[in-house]
VOPAGU-2260 file (C-alpha; in pm, 1 decimal, decimal comma):
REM VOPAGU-2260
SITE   aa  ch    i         X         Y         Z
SITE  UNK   A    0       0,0       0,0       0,0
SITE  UNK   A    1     160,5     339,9     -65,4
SITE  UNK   A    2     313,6     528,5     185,1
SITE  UNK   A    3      27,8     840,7     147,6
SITE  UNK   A    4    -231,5     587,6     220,6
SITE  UNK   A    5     -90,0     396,9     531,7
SITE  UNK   A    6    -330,9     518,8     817,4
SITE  UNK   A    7    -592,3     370,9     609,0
SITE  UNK   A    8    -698,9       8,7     667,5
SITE  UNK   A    9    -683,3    -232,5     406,9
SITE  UNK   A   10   -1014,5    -296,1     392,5
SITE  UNK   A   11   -1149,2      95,6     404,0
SITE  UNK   A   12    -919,4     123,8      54,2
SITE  UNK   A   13   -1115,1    -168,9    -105,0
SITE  UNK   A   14   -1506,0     -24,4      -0,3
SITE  UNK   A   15   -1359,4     300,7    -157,4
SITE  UNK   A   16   -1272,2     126,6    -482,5
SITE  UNK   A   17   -1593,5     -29,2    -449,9
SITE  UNK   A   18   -1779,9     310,4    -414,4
SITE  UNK   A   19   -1581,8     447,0    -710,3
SITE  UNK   A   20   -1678,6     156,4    -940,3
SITE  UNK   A   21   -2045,5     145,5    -835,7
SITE  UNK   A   22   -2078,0     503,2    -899,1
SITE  UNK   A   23   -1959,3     512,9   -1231,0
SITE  UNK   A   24   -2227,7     243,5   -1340,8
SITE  UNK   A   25   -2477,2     437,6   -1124,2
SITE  UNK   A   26   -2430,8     765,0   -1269,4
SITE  UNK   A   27   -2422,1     611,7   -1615,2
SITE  UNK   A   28   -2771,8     446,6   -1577,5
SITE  UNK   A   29   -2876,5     808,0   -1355,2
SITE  UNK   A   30   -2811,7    1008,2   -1706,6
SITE  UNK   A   31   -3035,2     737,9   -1893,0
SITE  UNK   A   32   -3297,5     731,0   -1680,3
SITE  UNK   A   33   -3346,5    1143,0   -1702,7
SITE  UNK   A   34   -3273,7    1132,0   -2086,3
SITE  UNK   A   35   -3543,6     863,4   -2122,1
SITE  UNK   A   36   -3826,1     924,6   -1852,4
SITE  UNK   A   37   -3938,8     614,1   -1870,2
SITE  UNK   A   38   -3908,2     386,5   -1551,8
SITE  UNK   A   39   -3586,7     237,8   -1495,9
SITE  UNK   A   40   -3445,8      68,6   -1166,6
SITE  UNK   A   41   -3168,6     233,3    -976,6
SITE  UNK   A   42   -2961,9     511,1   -1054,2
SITE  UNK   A   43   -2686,5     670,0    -876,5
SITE  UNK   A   44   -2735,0     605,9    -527,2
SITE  UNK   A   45   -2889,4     254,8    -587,7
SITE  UNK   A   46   -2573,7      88,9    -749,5
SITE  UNK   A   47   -2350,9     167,6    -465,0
SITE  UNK   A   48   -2565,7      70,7    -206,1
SITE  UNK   A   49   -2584,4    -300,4    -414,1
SITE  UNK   A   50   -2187,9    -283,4    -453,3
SITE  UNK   A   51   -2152,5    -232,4     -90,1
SITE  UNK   A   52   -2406,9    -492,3      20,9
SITE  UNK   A   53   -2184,7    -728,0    -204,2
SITE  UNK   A   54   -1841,9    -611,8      -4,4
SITE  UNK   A   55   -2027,5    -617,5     307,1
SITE  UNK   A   56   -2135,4    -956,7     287,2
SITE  UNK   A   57   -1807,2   -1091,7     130,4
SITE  UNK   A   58   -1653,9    -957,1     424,6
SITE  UNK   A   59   -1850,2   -1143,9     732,2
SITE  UNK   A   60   -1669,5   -1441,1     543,7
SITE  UNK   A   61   -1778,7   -1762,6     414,9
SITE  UNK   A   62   -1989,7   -1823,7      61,0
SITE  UNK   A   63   -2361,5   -1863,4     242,9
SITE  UNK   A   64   -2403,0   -1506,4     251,9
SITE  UNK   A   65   -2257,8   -1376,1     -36,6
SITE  UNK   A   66   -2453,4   -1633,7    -239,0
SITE  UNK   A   67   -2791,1   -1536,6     -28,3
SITE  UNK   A   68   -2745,8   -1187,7     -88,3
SITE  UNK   A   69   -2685,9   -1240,9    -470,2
SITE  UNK   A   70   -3017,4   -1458,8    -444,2
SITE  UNK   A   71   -3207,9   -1164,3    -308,0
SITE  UNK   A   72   -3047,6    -898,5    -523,2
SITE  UNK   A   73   -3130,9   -1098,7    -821,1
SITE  UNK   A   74   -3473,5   -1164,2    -711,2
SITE  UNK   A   75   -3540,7    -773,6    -658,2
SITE  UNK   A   76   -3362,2    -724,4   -1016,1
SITE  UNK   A   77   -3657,4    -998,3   -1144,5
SITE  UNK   A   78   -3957,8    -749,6    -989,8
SITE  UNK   A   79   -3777,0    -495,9   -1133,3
SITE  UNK   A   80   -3811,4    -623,2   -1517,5
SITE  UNK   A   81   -4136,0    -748,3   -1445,9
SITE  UNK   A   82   -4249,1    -420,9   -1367,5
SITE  UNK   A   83   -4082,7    -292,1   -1684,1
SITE  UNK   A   84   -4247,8    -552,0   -1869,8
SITE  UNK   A   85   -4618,2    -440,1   -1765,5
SITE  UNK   A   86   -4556,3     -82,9   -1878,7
SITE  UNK   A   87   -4379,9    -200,7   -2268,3
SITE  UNK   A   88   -4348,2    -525,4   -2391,1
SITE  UNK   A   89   -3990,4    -443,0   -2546,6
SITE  UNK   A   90   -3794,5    -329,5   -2225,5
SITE  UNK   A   91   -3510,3    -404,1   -2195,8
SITE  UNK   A   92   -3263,4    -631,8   -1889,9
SITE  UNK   A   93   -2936,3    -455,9   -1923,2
SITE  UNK   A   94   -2964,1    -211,4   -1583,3
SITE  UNK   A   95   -3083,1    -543,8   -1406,2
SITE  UNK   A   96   -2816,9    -703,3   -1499,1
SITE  UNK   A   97   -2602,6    -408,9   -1424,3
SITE  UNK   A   98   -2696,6    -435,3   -1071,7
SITE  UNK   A   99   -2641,2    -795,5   -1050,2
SITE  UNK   A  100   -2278,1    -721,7   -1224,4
SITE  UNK   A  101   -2217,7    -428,3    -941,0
SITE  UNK   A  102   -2304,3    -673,3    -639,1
SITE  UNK   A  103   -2075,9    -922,7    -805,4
SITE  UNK   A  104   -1792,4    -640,2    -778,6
SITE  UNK   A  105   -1871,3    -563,6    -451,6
SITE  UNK   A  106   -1760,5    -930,1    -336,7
SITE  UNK   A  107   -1500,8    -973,5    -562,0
SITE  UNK   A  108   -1303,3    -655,1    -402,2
SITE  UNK   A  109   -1384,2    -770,0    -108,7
SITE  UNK   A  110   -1224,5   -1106,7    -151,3
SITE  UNK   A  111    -910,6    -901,5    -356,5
SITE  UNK   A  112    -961,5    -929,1    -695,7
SITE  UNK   A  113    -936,3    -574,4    -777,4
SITE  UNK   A  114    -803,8    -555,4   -1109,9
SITE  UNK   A  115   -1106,5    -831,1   -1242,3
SITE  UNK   A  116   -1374,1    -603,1   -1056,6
SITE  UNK   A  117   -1235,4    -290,3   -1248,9
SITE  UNK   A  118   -1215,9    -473,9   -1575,5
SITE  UNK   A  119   -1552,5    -592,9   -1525,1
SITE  UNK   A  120   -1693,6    -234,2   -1470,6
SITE  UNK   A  121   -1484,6     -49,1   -1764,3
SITE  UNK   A  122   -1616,1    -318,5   -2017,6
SITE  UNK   A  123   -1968,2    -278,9   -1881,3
SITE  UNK   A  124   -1950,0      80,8   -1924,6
SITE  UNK   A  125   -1828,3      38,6   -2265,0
SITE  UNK   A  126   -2115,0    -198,4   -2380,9
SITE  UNK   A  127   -2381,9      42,5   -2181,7
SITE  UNK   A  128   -2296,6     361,6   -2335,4
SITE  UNK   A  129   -2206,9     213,3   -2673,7
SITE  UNK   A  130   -2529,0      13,7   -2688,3
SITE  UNK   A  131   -2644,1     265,6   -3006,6
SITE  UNK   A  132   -2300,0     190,0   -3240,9
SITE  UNK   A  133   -2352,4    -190,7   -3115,7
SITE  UNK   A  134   -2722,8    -234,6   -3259,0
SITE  UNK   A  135   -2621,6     -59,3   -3571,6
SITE  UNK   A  136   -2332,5    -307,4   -3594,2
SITE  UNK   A  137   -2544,5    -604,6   -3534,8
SITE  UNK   A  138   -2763,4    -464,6   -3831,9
SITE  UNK   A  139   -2491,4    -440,4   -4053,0
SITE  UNK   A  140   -2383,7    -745,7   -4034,1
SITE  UNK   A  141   -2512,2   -1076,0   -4184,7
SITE  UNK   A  142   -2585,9   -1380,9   -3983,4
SITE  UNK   A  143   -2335,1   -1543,3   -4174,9
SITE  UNK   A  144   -2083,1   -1321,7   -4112,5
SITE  UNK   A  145   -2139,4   -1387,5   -3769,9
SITE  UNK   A  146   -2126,5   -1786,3   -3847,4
SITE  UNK   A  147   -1797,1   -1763,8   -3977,6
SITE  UNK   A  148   -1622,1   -1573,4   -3742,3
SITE  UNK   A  149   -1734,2   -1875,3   -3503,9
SITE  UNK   A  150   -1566,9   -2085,3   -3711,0
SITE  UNK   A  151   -1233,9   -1899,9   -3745,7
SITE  UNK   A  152   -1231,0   -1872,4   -3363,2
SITE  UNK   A  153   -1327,9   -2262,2   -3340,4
SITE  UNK   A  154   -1003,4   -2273,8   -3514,4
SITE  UNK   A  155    -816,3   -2043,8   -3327,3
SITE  UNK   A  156    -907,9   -2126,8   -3002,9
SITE  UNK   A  157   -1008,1   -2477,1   -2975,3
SITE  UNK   A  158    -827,1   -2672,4   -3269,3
SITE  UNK   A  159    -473,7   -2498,8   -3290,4
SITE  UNK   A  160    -407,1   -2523,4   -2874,0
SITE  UNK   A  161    -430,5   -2948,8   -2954,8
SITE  UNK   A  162    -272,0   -2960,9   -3283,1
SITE  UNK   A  163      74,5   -3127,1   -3229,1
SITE  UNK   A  164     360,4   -2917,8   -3193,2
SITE  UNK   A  165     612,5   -3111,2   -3376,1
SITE  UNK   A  166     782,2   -3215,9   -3689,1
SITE  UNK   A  167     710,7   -3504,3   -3917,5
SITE  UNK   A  168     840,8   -3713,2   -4203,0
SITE  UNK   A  169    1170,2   -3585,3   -4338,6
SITE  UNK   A  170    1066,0   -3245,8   -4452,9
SITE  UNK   A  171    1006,0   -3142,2   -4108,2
SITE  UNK   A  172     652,1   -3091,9   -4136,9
SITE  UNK   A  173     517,5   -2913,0   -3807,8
SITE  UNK   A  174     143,9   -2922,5   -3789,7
SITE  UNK   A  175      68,0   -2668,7   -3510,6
SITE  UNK   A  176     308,2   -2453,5   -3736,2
SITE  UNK   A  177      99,2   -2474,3   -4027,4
SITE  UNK   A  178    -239,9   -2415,1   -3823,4
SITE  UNK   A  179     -34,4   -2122,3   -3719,1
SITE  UNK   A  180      10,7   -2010,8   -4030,6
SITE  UNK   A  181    -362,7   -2029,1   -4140,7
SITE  UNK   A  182    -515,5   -1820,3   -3867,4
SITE  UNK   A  183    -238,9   -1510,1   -3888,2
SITE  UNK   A  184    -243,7   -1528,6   -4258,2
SITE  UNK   A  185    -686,3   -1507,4   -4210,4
SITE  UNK   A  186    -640,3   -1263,9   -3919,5
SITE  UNK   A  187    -487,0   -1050,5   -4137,9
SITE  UNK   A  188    -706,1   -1042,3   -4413,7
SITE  UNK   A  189   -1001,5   -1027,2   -4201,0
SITE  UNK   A  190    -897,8    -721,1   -3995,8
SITE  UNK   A  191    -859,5    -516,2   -4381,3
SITE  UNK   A  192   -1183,2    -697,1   -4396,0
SITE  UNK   A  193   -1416,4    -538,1   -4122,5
SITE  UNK   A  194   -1240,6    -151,5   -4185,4
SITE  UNK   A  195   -1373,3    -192,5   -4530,7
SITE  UNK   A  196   -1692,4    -293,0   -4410,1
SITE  UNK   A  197   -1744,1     -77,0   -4160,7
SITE  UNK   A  198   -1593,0     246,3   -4399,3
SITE  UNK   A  199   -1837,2     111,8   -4671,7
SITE  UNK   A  200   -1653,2     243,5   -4932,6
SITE  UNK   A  201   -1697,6     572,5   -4804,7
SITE  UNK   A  202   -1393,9     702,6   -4799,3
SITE  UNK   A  203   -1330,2     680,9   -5180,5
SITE  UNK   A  204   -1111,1     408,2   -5431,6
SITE  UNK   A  205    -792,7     530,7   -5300,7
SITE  UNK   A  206    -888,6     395,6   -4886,9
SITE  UNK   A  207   -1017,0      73,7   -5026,9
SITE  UNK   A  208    -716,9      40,8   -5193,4
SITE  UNK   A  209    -504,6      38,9   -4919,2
SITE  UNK   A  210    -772,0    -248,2   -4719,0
SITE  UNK   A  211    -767,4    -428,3   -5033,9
SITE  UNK   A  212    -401,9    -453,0   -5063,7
SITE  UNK   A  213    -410,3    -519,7   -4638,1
SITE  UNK   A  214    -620,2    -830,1   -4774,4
SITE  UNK   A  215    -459,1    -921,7   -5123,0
SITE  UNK   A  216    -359,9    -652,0   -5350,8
SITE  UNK   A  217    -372,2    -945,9   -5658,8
SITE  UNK   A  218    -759,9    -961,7   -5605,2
SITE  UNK   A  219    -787,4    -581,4   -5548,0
SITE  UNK   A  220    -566,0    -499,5   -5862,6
SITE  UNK   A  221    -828,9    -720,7   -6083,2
SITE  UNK   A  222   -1140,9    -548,1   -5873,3
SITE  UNK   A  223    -987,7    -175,1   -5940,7
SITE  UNK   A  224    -841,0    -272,3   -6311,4
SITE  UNK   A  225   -1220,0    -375,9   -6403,4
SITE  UNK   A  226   -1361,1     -38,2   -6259,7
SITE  UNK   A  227   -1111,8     137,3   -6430,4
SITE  UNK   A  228   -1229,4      36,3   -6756,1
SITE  UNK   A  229   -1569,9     164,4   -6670,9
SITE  UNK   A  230   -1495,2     492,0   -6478,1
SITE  UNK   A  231   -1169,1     605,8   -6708,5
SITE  UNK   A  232   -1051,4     819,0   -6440,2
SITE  UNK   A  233    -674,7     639,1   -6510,0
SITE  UNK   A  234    -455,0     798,6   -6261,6
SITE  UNK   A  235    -702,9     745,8   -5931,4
SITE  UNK   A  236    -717,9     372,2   -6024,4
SITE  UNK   A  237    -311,8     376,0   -6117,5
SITE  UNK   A  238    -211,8     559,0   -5784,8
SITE  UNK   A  239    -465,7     319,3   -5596,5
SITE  UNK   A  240    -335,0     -36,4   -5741,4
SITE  UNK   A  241      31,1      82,3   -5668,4
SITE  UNK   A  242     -73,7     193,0   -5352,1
SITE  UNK   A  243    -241,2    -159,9   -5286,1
SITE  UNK   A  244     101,1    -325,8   -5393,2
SITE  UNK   A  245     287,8    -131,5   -5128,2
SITE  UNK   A  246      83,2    -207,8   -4847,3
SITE  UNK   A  247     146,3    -570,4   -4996,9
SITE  UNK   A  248     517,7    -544,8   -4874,1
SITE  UNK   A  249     417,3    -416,1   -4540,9
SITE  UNK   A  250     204,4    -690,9   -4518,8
SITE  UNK   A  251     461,2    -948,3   -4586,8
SITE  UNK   A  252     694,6    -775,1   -4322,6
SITE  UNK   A  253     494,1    -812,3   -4100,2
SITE  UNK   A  254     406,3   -1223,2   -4164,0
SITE  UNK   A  255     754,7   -1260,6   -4133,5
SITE  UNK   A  256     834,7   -1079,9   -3822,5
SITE  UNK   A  257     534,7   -1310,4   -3695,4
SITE  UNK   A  258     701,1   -1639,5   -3814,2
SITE  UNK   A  259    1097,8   -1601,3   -3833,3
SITE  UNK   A  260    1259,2   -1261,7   -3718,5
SITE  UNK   A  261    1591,3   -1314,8   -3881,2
SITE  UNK   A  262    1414,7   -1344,9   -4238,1
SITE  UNK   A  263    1224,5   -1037,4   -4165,7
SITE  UNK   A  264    1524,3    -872,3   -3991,5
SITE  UNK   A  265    1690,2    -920,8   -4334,9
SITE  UNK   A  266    1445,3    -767,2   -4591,2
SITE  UNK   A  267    1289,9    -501,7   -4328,0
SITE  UNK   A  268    1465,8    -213,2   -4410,5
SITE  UNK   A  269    1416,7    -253,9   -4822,4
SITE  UNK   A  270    1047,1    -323,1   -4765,7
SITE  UNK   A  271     924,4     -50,2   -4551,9
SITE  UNK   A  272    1098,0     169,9   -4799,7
SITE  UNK   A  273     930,4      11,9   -5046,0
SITE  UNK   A  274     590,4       0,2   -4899,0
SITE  UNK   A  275     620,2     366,0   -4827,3
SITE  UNK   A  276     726,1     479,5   -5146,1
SITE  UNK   A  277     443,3     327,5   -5323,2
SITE  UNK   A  278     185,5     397,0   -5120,5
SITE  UNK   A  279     303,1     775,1   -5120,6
SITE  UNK   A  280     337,3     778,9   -5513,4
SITE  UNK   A  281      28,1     604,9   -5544,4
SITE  UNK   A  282    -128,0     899,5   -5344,8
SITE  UNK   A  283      28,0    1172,3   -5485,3
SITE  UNK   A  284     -88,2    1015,1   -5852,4
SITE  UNK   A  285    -440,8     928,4   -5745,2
SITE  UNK   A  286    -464,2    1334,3   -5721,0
SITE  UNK   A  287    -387,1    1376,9   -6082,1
SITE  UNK   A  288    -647,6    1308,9   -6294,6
SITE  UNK   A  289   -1036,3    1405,4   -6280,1
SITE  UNK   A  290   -1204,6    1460,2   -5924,6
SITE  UNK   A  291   -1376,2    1226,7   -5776,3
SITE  UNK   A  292   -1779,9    1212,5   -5713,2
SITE  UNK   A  293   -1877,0    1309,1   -5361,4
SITE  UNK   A  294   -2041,2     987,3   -5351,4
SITE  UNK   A  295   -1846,4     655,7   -5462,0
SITE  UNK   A  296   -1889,4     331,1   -5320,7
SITE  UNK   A  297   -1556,6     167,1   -5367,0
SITE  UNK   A  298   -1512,1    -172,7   -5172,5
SITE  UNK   A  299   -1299,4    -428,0   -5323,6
SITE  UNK   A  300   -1321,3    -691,4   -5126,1
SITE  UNK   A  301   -1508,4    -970,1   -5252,9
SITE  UNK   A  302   -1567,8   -1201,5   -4950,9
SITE  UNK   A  303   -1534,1   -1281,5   -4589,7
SITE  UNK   A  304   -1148,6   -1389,7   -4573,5
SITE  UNK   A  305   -1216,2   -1624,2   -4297,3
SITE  UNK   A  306   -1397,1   -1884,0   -4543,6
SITE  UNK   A  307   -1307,1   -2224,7   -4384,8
SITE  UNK   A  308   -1282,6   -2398,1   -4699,6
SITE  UNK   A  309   -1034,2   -2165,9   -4815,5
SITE  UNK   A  310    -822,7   -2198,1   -4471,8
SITE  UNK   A  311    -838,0   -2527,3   -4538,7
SITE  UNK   A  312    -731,8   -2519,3   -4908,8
SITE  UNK   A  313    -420,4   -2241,3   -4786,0
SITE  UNK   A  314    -325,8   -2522,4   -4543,7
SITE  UNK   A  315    -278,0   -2761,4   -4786,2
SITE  UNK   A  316    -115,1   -2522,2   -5068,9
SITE  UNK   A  317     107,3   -2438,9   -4765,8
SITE  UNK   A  318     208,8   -2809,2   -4694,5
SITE  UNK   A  319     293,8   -2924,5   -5063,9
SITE  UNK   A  320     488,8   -2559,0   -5090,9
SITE  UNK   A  321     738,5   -2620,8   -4760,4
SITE  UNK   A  322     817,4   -2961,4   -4928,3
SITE  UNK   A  323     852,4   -2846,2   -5262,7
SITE  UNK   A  324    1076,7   -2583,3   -5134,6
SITE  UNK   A  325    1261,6   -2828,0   -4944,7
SITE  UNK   A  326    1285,4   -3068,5   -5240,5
SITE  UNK   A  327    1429,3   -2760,9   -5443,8
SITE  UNK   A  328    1666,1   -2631,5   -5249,1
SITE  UNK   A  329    1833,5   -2972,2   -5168,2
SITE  UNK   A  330    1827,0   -3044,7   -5548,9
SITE  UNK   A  331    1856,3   -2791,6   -5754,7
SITE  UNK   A  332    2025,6   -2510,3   -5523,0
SITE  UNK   A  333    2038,3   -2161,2   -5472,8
SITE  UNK   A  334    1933,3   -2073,1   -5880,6
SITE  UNK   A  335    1625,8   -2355,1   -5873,7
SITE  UNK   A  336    1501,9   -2168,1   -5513,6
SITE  UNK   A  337    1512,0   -1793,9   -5744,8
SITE  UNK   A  338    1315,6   -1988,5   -5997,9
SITE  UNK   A  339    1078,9   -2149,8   -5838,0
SITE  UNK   A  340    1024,2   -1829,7   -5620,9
SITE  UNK   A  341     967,3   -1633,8   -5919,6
SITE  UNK   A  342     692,9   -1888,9   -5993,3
SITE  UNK   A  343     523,3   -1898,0   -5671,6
SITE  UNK   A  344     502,6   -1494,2   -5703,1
SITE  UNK   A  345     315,1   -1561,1   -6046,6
SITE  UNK   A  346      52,5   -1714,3   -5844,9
SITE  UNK   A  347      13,8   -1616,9   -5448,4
SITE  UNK   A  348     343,6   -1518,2   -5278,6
SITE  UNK   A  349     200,8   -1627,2   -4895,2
SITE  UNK   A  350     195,7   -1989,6   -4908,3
SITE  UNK   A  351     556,8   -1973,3   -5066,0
SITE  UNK   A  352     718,3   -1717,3   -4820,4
SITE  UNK   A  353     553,9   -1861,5   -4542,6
SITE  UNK   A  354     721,3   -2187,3   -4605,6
SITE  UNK   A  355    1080,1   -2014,6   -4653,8
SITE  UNK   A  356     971,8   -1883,0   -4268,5
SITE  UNK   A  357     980,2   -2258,0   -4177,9
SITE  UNK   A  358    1295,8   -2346,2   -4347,9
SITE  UNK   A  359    1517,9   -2019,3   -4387,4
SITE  UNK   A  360    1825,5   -2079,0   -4185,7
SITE  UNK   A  361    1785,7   -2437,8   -4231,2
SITE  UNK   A  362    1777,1   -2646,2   -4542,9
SITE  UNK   A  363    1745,4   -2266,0   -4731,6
SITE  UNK   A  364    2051,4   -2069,7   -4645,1
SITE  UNK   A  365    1892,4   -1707,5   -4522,8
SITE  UNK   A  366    2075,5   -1510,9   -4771,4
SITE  UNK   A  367    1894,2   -1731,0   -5011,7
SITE  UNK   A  368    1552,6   -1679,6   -4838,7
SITE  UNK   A  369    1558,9   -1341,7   -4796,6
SITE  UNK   A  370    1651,7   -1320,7   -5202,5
SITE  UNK   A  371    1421,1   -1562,3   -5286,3
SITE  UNK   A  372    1126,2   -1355,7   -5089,2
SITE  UNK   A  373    1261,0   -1011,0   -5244,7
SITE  UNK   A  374    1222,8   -1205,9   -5602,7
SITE  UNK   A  375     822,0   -1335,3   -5497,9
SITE  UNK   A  376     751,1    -992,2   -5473,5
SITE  UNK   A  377     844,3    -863,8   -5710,7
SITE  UNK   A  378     744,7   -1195,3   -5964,2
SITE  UNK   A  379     396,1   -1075,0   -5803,7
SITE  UNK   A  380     395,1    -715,7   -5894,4
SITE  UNK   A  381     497,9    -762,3   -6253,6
SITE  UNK   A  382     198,8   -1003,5   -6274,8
SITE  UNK   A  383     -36,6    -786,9   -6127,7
SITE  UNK   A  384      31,1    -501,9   -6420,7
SITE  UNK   A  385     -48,1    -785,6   -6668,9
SITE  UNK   A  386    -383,1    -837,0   -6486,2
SITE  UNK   A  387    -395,2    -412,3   -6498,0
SITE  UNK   A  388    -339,0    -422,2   -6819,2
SITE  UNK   A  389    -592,3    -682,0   -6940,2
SITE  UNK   A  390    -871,8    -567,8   -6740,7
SITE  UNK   A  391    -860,5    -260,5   -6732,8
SITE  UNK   A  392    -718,6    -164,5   -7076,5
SITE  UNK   A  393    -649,2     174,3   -7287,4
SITE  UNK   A  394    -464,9     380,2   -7069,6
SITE  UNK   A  395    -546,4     307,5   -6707,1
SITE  UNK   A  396    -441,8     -14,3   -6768,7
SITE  UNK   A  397    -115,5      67,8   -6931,7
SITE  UNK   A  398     -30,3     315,4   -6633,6
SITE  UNK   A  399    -148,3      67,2   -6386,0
SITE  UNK   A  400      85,7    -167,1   -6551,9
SITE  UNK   A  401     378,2      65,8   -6586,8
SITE  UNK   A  402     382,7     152,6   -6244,0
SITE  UNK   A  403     338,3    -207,4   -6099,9
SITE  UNK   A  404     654,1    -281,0   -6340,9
SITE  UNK   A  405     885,9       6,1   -6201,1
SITE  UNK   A  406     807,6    -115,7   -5855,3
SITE  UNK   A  407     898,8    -492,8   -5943,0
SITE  UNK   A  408    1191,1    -320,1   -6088,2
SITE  UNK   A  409    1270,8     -81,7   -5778,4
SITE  UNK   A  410    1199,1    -408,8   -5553,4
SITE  UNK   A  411    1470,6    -596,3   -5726,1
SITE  UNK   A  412    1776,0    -308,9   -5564,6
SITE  UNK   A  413    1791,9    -524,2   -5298,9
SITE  UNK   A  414    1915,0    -815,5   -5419,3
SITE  UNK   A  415    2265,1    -622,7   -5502,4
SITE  UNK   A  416    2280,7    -542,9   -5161,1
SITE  UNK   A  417    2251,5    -887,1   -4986,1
């Protein structure tokens, strides 16, 4: 206890923290009861009185009384919605069950869990006063939406925990490490996800961009190339697909720094310039051409990201890639790795540079990794301006695809330096 608070007792500083936290949930529920008028239990001299009934009772000892008085409280809390009930049919339980929470409290600062008590209080406050932004999320989004977030966190937090966390066969195949890879690689993805769905496009092509890219910036360079072709405003869709490509190198940073530090530690510095110099030319171009409406609806991403089929398809493309990788760099060397990482970048450049996470610094020296990864990226971006440049045609596609070029170009400096 500090010094400034000796002379106090130990258990006169816990009914003060107990006072503090019921009054916060008291006045909260006191400012919508007089915004509403309607009847509402309690306010903020009710809540403390429950909170220190709760501490009281904790403190003659024993769990009898505590659970008694919790018995009573939530019998009083049960009038108390009844009585709602008879004046409107849609009231509502929440300050009931604030009270209960606030006796609950009580007895658990009683018994010294402080920091849960306080925890339990902030978050309650949170859901009470953002109960408005809540119901309009819940709107927003679909019931399967909803259904497959379960899933990923079925994954997440029930599967990977059991998966075996060790290697098999001779390639060294770690399932846990895998799983691993699945749910950061989705977490990802899904966090661009939700911004973009909560932004509903509203903040323009060149915002989206940058989620899109957060989520793959192949599928948002097709999604913006298409538009492109519609809207001909070339530059805002050029600026915005190069933008996407350099958030695609923070991205990648940032799987590696999750999954091997050395192989991040080598191609970190080359990267974040890269990712920053795109994104800021892409910007700075995007302003060029023809304004843009007041009103465009711009979101580019085509699905929920946490799909379980396609986890468990990545999984799979993420197995054969480790021991393909493994297969090439014992066989063919350090010139079949560059090849066959310029061929993975053709196609998706995360299943291959997550494997080089599992085996740089082992069968793949790191030099070799961190070139190989540097040559992905840059395989990627050159394939991207083809995709510009089929889709969206004429000259937004030709910009889209000069720019993605220069970048694969600008992204290959780094090999001269390894």
């Amino acid at each position: 206890m500090p010094d400034s608070l000796a002379f106090l007792s130990e258990d006169a500083v816990r009914l003060a923290i107990v006072l503090a936290l019921s009054l916060l949930v008291g006045f909260e529920r006191e400012e919508q009861k007089l915004e509403n008028g309607a009847y509402r239990f309690g306010g903020v001299r009710t809540f403390p009185l429950i909170g220190l009934t709760g501490f009281a009772l904790a403190l003659l000892g024993g769990d009898v009384l505590p659970a008694a008085g919790l018995l009573v409280v939530g019998a009083l809390m049960f009038l108390s919605y009844r009585h709602k009930l008879s004046a409107s049919s849609a009231a509502g339980v929440t300050t009931e069950i604030s009270g209960l929470t606030i006796y609950v409290v009580g007895a658990l600062v009683c018994r010294g869990y402080i920091w849960v008590s306080a925890a339990l209080v902030i978050v309650s406050l949170l859901l009470l006063e953002l109960k408005s932004a809540l119901e309009s999320l819940t709107r927003k989004v679909p019931a399967i939406e909803i259904s497959t977030l379960a899933k990923f966190l079925l994954l997440a937090v029930v599967i990977l925990p059991i998966v075996p966390n060790q290697g098999y066969t001779q390639f060294d195949l770690n399932p846990f490490k895998v799983v691993v890879a699945v749910v950061a690689v989705c977490g990802v993805s899904y966090a661009s996800y939700v911004l973009e769905k909560l932004d509903q496009g509203r903040s323009g092509i060149f915002l989206s961009a940058l989620l899109g890219g957060a989520y793959s910036s192949t599928v948002t360079t097709i999604v913006l190339s298409k538009r492109c072709r519609e809207d001909k405003r070339a530059e805002l869709y050029a600026g915005s697909i190069l933008a996407a490509s350099g958030v695609m190198y923070a991205r990648i940073l940032i799987l590696l720094a999750f999954f091997n530090l050395s192989l991040a530690g080598a191609v970190a510095v080359p990267f974040a310039v890269l990712a920053v110099a795109a994104v800021g030319a892409g910007w700075w171009w995007s302003t060029r051409g023809k304004a843009s409406p007041k009103k465009e609806h711009a979101s580019v991403l085509p699905r929920n990201p946490l799909q379980l089929e396609a986890a468990v398809v990545f999984a799979i493309v993420l197995t054969v890639v480790v021991i393909l990788t493994q297969l090439v760099a014992t066989h063919m060397g350090k010139g079949g790795t560059y090849a066959f990482a310029a061929v993975m970048g053709v196609s998706d450049v995360d299943p291959f540079i997550l494997g080089l996470t599992q085996t740089a610094g082992k069968v793949t020296p790191l030099q070799v990794a961190s070139a190989s990864v540097i040559i992905a990226a840059a395989s990627n971006n050159v394939m991207k301006g083809i995709y510009a440049l089929v889709f969206a045609k004429e000259r937004g596609g030709r910009l889209a695809m000069s720019a993605l070029v220069a970048l694969a170009l600008l992204g290959l400096v780094p090999l001269f330096l390894l």
